[in-house]
C-alpha positions as CSV (number, residue, x, y, z in Angstrom):
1,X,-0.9,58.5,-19.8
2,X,0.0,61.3,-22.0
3,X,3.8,61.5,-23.6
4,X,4.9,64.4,-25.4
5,X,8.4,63.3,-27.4
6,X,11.2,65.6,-27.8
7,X,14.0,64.7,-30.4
8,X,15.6,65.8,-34.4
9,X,12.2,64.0,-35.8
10,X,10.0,65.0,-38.6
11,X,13.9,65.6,-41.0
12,X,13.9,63.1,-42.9
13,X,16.7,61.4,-41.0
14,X,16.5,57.6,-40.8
15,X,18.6,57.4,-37.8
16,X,16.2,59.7,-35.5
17,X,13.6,57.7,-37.2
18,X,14.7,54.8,-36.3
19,X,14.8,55.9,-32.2
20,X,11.4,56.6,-32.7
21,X,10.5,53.9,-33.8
22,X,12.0,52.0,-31.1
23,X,10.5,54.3,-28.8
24,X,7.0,54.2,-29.5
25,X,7.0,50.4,-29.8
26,X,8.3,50.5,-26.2
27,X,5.9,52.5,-24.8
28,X,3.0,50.9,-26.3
29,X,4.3,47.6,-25.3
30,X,4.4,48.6,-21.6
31,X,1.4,50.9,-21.3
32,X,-2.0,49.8,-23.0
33,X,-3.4,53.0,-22.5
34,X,-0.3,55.5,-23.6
35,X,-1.3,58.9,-26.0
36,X,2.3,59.8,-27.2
37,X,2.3,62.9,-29.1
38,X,5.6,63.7,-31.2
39,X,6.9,67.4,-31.0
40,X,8.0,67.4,-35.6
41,X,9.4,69.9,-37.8
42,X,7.0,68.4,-40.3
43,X,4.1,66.5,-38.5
44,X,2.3,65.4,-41.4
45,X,5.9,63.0,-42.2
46,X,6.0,61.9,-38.5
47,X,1.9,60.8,-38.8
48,X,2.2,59.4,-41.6
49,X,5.7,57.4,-40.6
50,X,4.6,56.4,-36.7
51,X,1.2,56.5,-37.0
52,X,1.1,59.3,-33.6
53,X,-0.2,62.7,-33.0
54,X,2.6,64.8,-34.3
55,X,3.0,68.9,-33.6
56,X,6.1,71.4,-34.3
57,X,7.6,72.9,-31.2
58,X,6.8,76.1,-31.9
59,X,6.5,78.1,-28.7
60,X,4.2,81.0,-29.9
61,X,1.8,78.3,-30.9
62,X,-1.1,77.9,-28.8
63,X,-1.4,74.2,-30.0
64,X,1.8,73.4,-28.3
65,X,1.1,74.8,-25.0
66,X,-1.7,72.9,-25.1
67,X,-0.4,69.6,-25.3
68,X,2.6,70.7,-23.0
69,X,0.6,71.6,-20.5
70,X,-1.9,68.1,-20.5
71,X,1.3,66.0,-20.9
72,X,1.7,63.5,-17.9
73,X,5.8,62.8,-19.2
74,X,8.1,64.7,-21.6
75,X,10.8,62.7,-22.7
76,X,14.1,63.9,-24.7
77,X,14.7,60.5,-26.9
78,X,18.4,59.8,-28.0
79,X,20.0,61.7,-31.2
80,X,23.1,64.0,-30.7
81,X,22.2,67.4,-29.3
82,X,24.7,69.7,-29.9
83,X,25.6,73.6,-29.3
84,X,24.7,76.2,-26.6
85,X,21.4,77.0,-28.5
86,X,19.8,73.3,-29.3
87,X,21.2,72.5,-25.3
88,X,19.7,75.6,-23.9
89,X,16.1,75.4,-25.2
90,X,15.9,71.8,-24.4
91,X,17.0,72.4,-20.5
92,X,14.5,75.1,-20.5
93,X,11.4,72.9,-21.5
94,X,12.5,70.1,-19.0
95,X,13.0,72.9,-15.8
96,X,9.5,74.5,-16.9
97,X,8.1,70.6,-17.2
98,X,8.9,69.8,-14.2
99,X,8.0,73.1,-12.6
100,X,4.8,71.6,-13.6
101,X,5.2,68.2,-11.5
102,X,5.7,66.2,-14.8
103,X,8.5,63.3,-15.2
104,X,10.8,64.2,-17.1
105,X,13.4,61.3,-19.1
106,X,16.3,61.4,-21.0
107,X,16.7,58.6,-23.0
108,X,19.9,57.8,-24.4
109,X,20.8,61.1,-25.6
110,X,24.3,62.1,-27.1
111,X,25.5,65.3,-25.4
112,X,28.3,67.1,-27.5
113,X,29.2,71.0,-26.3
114,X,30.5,71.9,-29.8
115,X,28.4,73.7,-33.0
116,X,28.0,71.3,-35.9
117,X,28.1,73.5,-39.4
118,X,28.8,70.6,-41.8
119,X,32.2,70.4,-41.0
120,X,34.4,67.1,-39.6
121,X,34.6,67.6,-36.0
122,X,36.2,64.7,-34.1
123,X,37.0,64.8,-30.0
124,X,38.8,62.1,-28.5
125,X,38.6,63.7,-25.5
126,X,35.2,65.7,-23.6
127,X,35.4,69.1,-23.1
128,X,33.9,71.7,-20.8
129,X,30.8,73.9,-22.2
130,X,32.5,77.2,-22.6
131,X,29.1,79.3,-21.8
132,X,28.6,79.3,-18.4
133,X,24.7,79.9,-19.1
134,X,24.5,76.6,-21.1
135,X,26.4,74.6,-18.1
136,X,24.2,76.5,-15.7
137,X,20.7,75.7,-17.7
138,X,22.1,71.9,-18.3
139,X,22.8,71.0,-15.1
140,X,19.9,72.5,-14.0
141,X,17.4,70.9,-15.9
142,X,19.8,66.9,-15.7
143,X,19.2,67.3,-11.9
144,X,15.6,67.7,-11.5
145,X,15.0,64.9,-14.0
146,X,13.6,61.6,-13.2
147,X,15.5,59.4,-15.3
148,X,18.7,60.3,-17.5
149,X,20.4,57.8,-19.9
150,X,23.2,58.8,-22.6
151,X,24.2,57.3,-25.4
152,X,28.1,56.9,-25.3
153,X,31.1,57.6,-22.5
154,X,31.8,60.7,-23.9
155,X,28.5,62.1,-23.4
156,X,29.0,61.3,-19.6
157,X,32.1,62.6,-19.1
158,X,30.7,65.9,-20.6
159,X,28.3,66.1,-17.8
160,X,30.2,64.9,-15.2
161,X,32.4,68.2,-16.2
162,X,29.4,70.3,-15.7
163,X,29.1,69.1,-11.8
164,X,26.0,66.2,-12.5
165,X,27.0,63.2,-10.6
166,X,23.9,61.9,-10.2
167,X,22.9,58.5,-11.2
168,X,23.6,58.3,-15.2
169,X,23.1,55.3,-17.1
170,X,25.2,54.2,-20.5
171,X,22.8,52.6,-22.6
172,X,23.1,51.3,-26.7
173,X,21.4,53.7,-29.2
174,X,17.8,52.8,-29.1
175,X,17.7,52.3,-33.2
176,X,20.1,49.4,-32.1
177,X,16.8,47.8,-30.9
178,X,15.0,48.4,-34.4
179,X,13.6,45.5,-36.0
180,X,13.3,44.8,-39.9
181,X,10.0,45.1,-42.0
182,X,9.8,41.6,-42.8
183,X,7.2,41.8,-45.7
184,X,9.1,44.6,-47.4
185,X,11.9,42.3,-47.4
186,X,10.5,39.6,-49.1
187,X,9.4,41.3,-51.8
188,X,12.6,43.9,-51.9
189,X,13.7,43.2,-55.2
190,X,10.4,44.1,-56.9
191,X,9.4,46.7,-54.5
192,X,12.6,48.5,-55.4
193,X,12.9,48.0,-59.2
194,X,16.5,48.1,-59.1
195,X,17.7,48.3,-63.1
196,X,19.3,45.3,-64.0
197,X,20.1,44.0,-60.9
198,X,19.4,40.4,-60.1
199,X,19.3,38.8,-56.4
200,X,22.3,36.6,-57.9
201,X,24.5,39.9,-58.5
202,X,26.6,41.2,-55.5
203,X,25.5,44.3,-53.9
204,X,28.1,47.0,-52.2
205,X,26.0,49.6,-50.3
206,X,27.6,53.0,-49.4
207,X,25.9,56.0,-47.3
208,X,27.9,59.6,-47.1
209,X,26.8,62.5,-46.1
210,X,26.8,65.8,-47.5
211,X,29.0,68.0,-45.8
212,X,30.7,71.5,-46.4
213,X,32.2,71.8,-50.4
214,X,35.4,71.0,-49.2
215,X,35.0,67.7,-47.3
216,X,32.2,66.5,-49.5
217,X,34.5,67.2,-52.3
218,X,37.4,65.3,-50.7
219,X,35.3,62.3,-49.5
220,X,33.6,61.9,-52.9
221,X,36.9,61.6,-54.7
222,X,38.6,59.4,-52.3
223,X,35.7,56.8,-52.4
224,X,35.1,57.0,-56.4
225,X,37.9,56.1,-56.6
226,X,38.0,52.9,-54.5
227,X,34.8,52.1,-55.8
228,X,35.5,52.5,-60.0
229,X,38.7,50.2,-59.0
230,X,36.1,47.6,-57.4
231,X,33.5,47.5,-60.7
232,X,37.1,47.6,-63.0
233,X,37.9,44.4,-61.8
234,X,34.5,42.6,-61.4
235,X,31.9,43.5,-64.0
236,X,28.8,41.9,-61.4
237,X,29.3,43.9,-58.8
238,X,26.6,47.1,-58.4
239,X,26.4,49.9,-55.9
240,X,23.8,51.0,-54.5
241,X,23.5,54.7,-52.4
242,X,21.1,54.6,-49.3
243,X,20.2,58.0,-48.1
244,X,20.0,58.4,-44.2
245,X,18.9,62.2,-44.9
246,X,16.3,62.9,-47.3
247,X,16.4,66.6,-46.3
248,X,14.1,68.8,-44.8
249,X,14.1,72.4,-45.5
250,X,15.5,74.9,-48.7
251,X,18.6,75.7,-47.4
252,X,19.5,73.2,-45.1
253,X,21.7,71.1,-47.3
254,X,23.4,69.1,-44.6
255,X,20.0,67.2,-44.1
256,X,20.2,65.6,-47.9
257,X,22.5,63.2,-48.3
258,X,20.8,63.0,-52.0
259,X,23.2,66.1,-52.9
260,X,26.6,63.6,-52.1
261,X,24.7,60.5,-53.6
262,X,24.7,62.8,-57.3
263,X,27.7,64.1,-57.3
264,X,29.4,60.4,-56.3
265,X,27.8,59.0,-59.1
266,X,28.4,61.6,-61.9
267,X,32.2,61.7,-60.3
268,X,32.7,58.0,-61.1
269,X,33.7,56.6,-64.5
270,X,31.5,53.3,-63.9
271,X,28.6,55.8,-63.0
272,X,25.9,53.5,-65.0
273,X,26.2,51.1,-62.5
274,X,25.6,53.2,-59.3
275,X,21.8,52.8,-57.9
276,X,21.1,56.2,-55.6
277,X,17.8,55.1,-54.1
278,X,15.7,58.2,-54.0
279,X,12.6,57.0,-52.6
280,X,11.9,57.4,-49.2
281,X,11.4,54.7,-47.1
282,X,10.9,53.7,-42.9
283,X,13.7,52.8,-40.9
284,X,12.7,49.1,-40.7
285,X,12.3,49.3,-44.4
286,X,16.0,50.5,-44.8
287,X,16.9,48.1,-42.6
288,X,16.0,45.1,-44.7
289,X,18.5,46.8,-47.7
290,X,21.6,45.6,-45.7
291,X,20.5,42.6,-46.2
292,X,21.7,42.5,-49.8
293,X,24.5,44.2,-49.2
294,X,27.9,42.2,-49.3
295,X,29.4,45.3,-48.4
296,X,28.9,48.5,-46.8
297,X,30.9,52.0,-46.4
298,X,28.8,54.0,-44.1
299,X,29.0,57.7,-43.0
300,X,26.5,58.3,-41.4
301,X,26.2,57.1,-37.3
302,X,23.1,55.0,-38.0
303,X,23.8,53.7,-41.5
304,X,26.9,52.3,-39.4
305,X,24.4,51.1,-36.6
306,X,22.5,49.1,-39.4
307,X,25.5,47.4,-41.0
308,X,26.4,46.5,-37.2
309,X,23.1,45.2,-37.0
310,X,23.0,43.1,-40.0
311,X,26.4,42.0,-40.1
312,X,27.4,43.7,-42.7
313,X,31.7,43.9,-43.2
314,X,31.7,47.8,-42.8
315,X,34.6,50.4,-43.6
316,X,33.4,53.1,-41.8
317,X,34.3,57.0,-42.3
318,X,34.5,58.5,-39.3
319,X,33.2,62.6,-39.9
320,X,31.8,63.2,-36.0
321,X,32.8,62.1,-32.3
322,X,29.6,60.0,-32.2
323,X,31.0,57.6,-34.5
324,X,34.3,57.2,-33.0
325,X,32.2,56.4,-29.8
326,X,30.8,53.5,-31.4
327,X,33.5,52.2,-32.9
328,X,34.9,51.8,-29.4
329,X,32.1,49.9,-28.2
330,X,31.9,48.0,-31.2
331,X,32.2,44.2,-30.7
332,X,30.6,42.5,-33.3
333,X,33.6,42.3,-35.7
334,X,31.6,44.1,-38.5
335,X,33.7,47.2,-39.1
336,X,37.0,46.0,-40.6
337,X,38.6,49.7,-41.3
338,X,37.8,52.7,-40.7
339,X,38.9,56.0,-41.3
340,X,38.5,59.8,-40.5
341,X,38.5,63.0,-42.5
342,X,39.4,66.3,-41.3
């Protein structure tokens, strides 16, 4: 059977990693004799991350017609899609797919109708896609699929507004399912060369993410703050920054959460003892860093998924609706406080 994966991979985002991950570990578990190719805005990351055949989605490319057309299943795997143009193209390539006779699966996919431009945008409440042509295209393409699951309520209730009342289920974020890389975290501390840190030290982790000027500037001088009061008043205590977005492309600076991770660190007066790990490493690799951590303030949606994972006492900033989603369902006990900016 051949699979042709749709999704935000290729990035440098942990998170939509981490789904992958998940994802092709399923499907090799359950059929011996699956081909998954992974539609990547940089295929040579995604081969060398998943070990899969990786391609862009570039429609002009002969390549990809190829493969789209010998695919047996096309599934769109989890992430947040967001905006009339990401939703349109998307509902496109499932109504041609399946114009084709091939299955077509949503699996656990966020669904927000807003634009995302690196600015805090949090919805307590769905809302109606205000282009008809995106609601028509949507719908469309969510009722001649074979399977649909989405990742929060909200998400439902946004296509319940656009008339799909089909069968829909509510299933956890598939990096939820992600498993550690036990050998790198045996030998983390070594592996890492964290300066001066000993396995006897405590650890506080932190993720942000780089947003517009504005917010970024805000968020970074709120949590200096609370941090250079924590390493005041215990001279043990280290942070260290974990990217979940280790960018992509020139330009796109809301992919590198590298660009926060600086500026937190030259912002702060106890600087020196702020780690910002700049080496890029797998999900389940990640993973195994919460695991020192005795601590955690996390921005982004999966570096709050990992602490929830691990245990980790979280206060979490809440920048997007798909955070405030989880929160909700939260029920392990791991996010004390949280907070939102605006």
């Amino acid at each position: 059977m051949k699979v042709l994966i749709h999704g935000y991979f290729g990035m440098g985002n942990i998170g939509d990693e981490a789904i992958l991950t998940v994802l092709i570990d399923e499907l090799r578990s359950r059929y011996r004799d699956v081909d998954i190719v992974v539609l990547s805005a940089n295929p040579e990351r995604t081969k060398r991350l998943h070990s899969v055949g990786a391609l862009r989605e570039k429609l002009t490319s002969l390549a990809f017609w190829r493969q789209f057309l010998k695919t047996n299943a096309l599934v769109f795997a989890g992430g947040g899609r967001y905006g009339d143009p990401t939703l349109r193209r998307m509902s496109l390539l499932a109504i041609l797919a399946k114009s084709l006779r091939k299955t077509i699966i949503f699996k656990g996919v966020g669904i927000y109708p807003y634009e995302w431009f690196g600015r805090p945008i949090v919805k307590s409440r769905p809302e109606p896609f205000r282009s008809l042509l995106t609601k028509v295209l949507l719908a469309t393409a969510l009722k001649l699929a074979d399977y649909i699951s989405v990742r929060d309520e909200y998400s439902l209730e946004v296509l319940r507004l656009i008339g799909v009342y089909r069968d829909i289920s509510v299933e956890e974020d598939l990096a939820l399912r992600l498993t550690p890389d036990e050998n790198f975290c045996e030998k983390i501390y070594p592996k890492l060369k964290l300066p001066q840190i000993s396995s006897s030290q405590p650890i506080i982790g932190i993720n942000l993410r780089t947003l517009s000027k504005e917010a970024s500037d805000r968020v970074v001088f709120v949590v200096s703050k609370a941090l250079d009061d924590i390493l005041d008043k215990d001279k043990n205590v280290w942070i260290l920054f974990v990217p979940f977005g280790y960018g992509s492309f020139k330009g796109r600076v809301f992919d590198n959460d590298l660009i926060v991770g600086e500026a937190l660190k030259r912002h702060m007066k106890f600087g020196n003892r702020v780690w910002v790990l700049k080496e890029e490493l797998s999900p389940s690799q990640i993973m195994c860093l919460f695991k020192l951590f005795k601590a955690f303030i996390g921005m982004r949606f999966h570096s709050i998924i990992f602490s929830i994972m691990t245990r980790v006492p979280t206060i979490a900033i809440v920048y997007d609706t798909k955070t405030l989603e989880l929160l909700k369902r939260e029920k392990s006990g791991c996010c004390r406080f949280s907070f939102t900016i605006d």
